[in-house]
C-alpha positions as CSV (number, residue, x, y, z in Angstrom):
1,X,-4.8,-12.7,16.5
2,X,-4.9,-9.7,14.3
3,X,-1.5,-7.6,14.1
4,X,-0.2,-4.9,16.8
5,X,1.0,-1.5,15.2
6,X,4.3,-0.2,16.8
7,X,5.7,3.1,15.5
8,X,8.3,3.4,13.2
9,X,10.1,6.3,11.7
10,X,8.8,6.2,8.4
11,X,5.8,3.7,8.6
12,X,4.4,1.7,11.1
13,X,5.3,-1.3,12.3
14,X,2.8,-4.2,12.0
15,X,3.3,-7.0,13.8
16,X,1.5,-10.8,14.1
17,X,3.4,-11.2,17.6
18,X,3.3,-10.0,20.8
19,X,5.7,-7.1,20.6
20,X,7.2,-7.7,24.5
21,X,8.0,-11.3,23.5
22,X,10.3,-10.1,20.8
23,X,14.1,-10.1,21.3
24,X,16.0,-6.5,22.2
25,X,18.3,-7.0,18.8
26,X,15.8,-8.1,16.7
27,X,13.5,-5.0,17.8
28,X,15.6,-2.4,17.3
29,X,16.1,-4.4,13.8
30,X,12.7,-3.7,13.1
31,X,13.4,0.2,14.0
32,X,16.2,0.2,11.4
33,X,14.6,-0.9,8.8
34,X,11.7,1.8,9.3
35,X,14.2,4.6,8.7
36,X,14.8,3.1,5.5
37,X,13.6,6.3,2.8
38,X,12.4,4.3,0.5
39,X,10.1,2.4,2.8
40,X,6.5,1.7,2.4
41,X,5.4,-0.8,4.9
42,X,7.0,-3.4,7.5
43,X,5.3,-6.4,8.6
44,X,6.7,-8.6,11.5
45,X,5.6,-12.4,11.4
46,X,4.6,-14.4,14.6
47,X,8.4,-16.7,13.9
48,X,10.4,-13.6,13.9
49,X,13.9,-13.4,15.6
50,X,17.5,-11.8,15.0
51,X,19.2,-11.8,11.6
52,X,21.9,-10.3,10.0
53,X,20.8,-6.8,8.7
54,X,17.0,-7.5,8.6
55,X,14.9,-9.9,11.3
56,X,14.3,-13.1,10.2
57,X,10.1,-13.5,9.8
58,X,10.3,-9.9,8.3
59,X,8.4,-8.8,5.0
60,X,9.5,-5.5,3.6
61,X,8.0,-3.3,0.9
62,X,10.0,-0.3,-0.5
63,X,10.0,1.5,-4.0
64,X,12.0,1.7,-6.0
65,X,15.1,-0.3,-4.0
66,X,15.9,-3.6,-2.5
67,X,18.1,-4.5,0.6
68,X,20.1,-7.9,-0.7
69,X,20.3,-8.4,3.0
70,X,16.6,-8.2,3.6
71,X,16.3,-11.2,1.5
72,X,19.3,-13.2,3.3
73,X,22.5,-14.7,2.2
74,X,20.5,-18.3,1.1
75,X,18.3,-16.9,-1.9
76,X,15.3,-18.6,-2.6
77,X,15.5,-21.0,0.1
78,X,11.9,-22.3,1.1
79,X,10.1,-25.4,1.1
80,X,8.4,-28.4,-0.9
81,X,5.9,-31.0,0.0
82,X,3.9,-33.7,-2.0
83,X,1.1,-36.3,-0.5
84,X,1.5,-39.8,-2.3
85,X,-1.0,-42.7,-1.9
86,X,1.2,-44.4,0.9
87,X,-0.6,-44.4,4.5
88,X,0.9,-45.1,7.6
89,X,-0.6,-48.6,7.4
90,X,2.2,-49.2,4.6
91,X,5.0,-48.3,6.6
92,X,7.6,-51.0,8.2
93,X,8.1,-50.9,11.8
94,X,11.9,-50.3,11.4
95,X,12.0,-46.8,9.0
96,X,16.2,-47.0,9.4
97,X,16.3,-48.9,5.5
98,X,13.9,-45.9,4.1
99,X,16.3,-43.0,5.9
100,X,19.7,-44.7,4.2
101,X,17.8,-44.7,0.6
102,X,17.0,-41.6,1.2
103,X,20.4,-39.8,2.3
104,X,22.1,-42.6,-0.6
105,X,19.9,-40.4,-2.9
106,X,20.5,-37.0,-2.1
107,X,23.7,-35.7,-0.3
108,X,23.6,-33.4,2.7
109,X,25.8,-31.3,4.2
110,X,28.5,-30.1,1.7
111,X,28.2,-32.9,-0.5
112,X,27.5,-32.6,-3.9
113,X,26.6,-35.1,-6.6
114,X,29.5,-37.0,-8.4
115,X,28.2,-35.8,-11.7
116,X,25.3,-33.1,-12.6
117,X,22.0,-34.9,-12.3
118,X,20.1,-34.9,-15.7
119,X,16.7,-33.3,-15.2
120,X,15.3,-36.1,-18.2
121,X,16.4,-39.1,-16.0
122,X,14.6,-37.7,-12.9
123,X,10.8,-39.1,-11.8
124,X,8.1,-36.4,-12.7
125,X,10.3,-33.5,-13.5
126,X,9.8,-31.2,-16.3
127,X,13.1,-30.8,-18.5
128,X,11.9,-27.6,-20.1
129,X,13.8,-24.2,-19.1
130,X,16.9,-26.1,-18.0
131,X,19.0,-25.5,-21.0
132,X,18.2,-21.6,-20.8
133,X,18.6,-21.8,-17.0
134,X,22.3,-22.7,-17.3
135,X,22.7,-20.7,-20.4
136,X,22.3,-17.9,-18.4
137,X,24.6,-18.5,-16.1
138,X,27.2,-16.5,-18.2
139,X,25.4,-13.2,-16.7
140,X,25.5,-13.4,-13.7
141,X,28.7,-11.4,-11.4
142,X,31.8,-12.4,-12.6
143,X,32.8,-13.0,-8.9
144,X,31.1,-16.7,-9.2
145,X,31.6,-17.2,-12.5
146,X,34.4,-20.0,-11.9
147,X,32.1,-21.9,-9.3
148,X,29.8,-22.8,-12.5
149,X,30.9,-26.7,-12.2
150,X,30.2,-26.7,-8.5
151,X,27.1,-25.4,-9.2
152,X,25.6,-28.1,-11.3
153,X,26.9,-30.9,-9.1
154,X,25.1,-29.1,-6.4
155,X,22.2,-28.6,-8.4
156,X,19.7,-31.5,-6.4
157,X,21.7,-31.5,-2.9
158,X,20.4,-30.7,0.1
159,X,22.9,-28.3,2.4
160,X,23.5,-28.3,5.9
161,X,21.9,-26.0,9.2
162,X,18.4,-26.3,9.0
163,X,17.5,-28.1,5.9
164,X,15.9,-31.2,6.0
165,X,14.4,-34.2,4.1
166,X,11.0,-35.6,5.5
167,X,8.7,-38.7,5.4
168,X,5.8,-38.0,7.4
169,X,2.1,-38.6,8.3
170,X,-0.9,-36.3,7.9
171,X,-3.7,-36.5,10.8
172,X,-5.7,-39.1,8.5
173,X,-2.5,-41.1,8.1
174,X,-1.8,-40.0,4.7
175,X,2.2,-40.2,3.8
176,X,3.7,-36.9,2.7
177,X,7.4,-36.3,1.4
178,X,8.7,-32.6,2.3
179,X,11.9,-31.3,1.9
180,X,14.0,-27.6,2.9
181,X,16.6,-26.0,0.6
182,X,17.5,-23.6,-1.1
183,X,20.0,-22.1,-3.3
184,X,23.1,-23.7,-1.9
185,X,26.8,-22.4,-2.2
186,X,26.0,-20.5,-5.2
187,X,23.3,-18.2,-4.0
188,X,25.5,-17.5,-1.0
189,X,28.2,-16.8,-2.8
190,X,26.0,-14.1,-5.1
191,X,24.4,-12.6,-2.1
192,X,27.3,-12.3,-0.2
193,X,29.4,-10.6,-3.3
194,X,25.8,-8.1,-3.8
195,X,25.9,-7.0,0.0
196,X,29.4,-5.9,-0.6
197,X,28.9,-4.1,-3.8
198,X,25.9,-2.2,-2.1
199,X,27.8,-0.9,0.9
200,X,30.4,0.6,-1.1
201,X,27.5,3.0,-2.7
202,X,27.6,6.3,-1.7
203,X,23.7,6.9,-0.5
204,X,24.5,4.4,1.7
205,X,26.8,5.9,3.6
206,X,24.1,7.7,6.2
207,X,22.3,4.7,7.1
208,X,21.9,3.9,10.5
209,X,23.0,0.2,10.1
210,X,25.3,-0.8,7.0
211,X,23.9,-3.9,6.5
212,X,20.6,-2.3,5.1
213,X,22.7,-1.1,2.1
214,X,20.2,-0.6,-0.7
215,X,20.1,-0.7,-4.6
216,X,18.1,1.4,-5.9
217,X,16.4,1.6,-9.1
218,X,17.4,2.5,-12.7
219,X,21.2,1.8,-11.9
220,X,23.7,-0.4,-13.2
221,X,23.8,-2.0,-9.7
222,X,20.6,-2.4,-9.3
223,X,20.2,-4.1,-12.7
224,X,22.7,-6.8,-12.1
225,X,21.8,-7.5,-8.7
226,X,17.8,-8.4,-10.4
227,X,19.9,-10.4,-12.6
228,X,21.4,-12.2,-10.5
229,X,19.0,-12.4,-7.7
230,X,16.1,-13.6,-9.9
231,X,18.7,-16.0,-11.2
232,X,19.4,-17.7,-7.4
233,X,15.9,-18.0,-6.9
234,X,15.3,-20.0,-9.8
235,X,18.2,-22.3,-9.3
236,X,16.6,-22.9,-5.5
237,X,13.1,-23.9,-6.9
238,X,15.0,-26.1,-9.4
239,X,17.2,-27.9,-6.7
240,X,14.5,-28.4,-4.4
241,X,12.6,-29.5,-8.3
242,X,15.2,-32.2,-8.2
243,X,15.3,-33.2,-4.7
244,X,11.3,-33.9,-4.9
245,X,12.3,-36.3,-7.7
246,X,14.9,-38.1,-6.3
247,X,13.0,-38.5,-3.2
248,X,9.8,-39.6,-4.8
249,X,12.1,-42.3,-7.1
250,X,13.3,-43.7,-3.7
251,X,9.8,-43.9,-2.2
252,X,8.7,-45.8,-5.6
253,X,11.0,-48.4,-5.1
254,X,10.9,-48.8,-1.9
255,X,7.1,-49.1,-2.1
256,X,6.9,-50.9,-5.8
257,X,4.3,-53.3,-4.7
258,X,1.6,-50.2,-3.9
259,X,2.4,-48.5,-6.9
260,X,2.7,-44.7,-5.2
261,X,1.1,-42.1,-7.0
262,X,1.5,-38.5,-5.9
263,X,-0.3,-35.4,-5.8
264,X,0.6,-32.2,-7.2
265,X,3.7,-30.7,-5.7
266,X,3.4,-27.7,-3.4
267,X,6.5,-25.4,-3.2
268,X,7.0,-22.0,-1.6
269,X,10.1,-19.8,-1.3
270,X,10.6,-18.0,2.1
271,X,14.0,-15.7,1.0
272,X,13.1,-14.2,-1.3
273,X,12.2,-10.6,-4.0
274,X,8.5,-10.4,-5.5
275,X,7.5,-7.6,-7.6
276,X,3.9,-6.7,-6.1
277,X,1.3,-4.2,-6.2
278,X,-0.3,-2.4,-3.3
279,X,-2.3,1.0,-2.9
280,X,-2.1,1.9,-6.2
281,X,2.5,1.5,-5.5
282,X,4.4,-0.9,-7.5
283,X,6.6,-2.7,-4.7
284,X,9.4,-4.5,-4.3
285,X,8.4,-7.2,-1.6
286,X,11.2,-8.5,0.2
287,X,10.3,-12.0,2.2
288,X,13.1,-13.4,4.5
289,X,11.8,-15.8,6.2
290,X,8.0,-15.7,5.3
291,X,5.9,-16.8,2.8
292,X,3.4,-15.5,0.2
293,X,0.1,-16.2,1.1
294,X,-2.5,-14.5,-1.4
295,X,-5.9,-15.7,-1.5
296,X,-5.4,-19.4,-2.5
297,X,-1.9,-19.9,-2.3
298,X,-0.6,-23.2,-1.1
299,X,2.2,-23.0,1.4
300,X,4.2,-24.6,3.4
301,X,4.9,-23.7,7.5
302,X,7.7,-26.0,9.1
303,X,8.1,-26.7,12.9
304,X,11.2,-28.5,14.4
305,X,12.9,-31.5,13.5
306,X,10.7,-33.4,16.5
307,X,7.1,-31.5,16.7
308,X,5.6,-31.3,12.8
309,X,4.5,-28.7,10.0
310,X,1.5,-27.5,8.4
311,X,0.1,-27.6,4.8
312,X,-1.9,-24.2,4.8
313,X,-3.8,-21.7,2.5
314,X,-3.5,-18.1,2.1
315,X,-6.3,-15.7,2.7
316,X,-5.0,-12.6,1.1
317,X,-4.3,-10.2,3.9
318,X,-3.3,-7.3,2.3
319,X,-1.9,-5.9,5.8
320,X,0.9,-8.5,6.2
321,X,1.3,-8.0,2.4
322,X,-0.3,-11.3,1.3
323,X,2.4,-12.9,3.8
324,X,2.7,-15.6,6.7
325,X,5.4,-17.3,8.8
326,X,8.0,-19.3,6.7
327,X,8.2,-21.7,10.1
328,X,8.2,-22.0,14.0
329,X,11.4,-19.5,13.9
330,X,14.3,-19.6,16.6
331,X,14.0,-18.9,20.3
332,X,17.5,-19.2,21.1
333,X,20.8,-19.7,19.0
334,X,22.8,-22.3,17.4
335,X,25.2,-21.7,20.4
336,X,23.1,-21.3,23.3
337,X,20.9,-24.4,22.4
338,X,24.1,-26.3,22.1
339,X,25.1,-24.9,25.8
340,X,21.8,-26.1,26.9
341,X,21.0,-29.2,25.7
342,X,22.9,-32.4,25.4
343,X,22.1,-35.9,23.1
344,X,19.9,-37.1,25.8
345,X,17.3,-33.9,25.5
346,X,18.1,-34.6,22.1
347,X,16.9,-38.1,22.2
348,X,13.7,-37.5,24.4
349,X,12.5,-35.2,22.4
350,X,12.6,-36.9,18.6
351,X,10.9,-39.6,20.4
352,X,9.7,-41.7,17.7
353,X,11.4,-39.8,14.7
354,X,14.2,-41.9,12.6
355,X,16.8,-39.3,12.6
356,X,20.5,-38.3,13.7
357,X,20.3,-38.2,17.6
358,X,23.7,-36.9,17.8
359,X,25.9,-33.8,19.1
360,X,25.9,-32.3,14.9
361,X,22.4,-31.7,15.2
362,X,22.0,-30.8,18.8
363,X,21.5,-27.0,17.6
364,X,18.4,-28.2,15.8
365,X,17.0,-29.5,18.7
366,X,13.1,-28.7,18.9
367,X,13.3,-26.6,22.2
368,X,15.1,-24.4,20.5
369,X,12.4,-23.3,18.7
370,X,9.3,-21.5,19.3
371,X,6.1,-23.4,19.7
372,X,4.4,-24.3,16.2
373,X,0.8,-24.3,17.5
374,X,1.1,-21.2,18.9
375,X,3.1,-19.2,15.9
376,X,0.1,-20.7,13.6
377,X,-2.4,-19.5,16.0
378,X,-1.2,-16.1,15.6
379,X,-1.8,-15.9,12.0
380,X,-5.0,-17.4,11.8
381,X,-6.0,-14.2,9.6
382,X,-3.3,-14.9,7.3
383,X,-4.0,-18.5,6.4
384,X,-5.7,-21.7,7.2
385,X,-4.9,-24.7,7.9
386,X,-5.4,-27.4,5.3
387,X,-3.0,-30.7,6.9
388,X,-0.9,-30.9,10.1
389,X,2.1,-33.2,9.6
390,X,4.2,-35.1,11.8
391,X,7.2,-36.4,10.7
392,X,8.1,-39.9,10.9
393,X,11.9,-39.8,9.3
394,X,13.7,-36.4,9.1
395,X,16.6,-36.7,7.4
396,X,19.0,-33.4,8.3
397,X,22.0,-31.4,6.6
């Protein structure tokens, strides 16, 4: 489908989604944001649901300012995935062996590793910019400044809710490894700290919904917020750097008798700031919970932990501001699914998936997302499909 314009105060509304379909809360998110006076466009992805502040599957342009809650309290999270030279006909009948390498490898949850991984000891990962990453740590809000040791351990670690760690199959029976993270305690920690600093501003006073505090430009607040933002998203693309390594070192010598080559890496952020250009306007793009999908751009477009994701190509929509969906999105909450579904629905539904099939993850199950076919369907103007996944292992935070 093409997108649907609903009105908005300042600029319309543009939306890859049936606009009935969409939740009350998140709609009148949607609204919000359109007051917004520094506003210059608002589109709505086809995975879009309720989020704190701004909608989750929500791209926002504005000039000259940036909502830190627009880009969502886990900077930088988004997605990598890699196809190796393993096919389905390499695979052993019991997967149980490859899942325990793989959560030995990288911890989940809130675990962290026992000392910082060395980027030099990790397979196929540039060691360049490291050194000057951390180095730069010491400018960043002194409100994190003592969680710098937590940080590196963390640094390579996967997180809990939705992030996962995946072994699966493309339709020709191609192995891929793909993996969801972001920018763990640290970003949270940043983001959180930023949306307080911004609601104590005094232009934000008048806004219709507190949580869409903004910086705006050439202030001292809006300068360390870049900082520290640009900062976060860096340390997400470097975790999820390690992660791919550690992963692919696993699958090597697990698989040392077919000698596994891999492909180049694709990786995509879906929470995240982009300085862009459109009509002439320099923008600030906010993406929470979508992806950039200019002409040629490799992403990345996860279903549940039970139904499979999709490789796909941008096609440069200017409309949706070179954007697509970062994933199937939400239908219903962590608590409701968790009223709804038991172990059993649980079990029947990762059919055939090495995973958890326990009451932690029951929140995750896949009804509680929206249908993947469909949310790629709606955005067939916005990329194209270039491999459909299925997951054989998901291993989840």
């Amino acid at each position: 489908m093409s997108y649907v314009e609903v009105p908005g105060a300042k600029v319309p509304i543009r939306m890859w989604t049936d606009p009935s379909t969409v939740e009350g809360g998140a709609m009148q998110q949607l609204q919000n944001v359109a007051t917004l006076p520094w506003i210059k466009g608002l589109a709505v992805m086809p995975d879009v649901h309720y989020g704190k502040g701004a909608t989750v599957g929500s791209v926002i342009a504005m000039q000259g300012a940036v909502c830190p809650a627009a880009v969502g309290v886990d900077i930088g999270c988004g997605m990598s995935a890699v196809k190796s030279s393993l096919t389905a006909d390499d695979l052993p009948g019991d997967l149980s062996r490859l899942r325990s390498k793989i959560e030995q490898a990288i911890p989940v949850g809130r675990g962290m590793h026992d000392e910082p991984v060395d980027p030099g000891r990790v397979y196929g990962l540039p060691t360049s910019g490291f050194e000057d990453f951390w180095s730069r740590f010491d400018g960043v809000a002194d409100a994190v400044k003592f969680r710098r040791e937590r940080a590196t351990k963390q640094m390579g670690t996967l997180g809990s809710g939705n992030h996962f760690v995946e072994f699966c199959l493309d339709e020709t029976g191609s192995v891929w490894l793909m993996l969801h993270s972001g920018s763990r305690n640290i970003g949270k920690e940043l983001a959180e700290h930023h949306i307080g600093e911004a609601q104590k501003l005094p232009h934000n006073q008048g806004l219709i919904d507190r949580d869409l505090a903004v910086f705006v430009a050439d202030t001292p607040q809006m300068a360390a917020y870049r900082n520290d933002l640009f900062w976060a998203q860096e340390y997400a693309k470097h975790n999820r750097a390690i992660m791919m390594g550690l992963f692919q070192e696993v699958v090597r010598r697990e698989f040392r008798k077919a000698r596994v080559t891999f492909d180049p890496v694709i990786s995509c952020h879906h929470n995240y700031v982009a300085e862009e250009r459109y009509e002439g306007m320099d923008l600030l793009v906010t993406r929470k919970g979508a992806i950039r999908a200019g002409s040629g751009d490799f992403g990345i477009i996860p279903g549940s932990m039970g139904t499979g994701s999709y490789i796909v190509k941008g096609l440069g929509n200017e409309k949706s501001f070179n954007s697509a969906s970062h994933g199937a999105g939400r239908r219903m909450s962590r608590n409701a699914a968790k009223r709804r579904f038991s172990t059993r629905d649980l079990e029947e539904q990762t059919r055939g998936v090495e995973c958890r099939k326990d009451s932690g993850v029951v929140d995750e199950i896949p009804a509680a997302y929206k249908p993947i076919e469909k949310v790629i369907d709606q955005q067939r103007d916005l990329v194209q499909v270039v491999a459909k996944l299925k997951q054989v292992i998901c291993v989840k935070g």
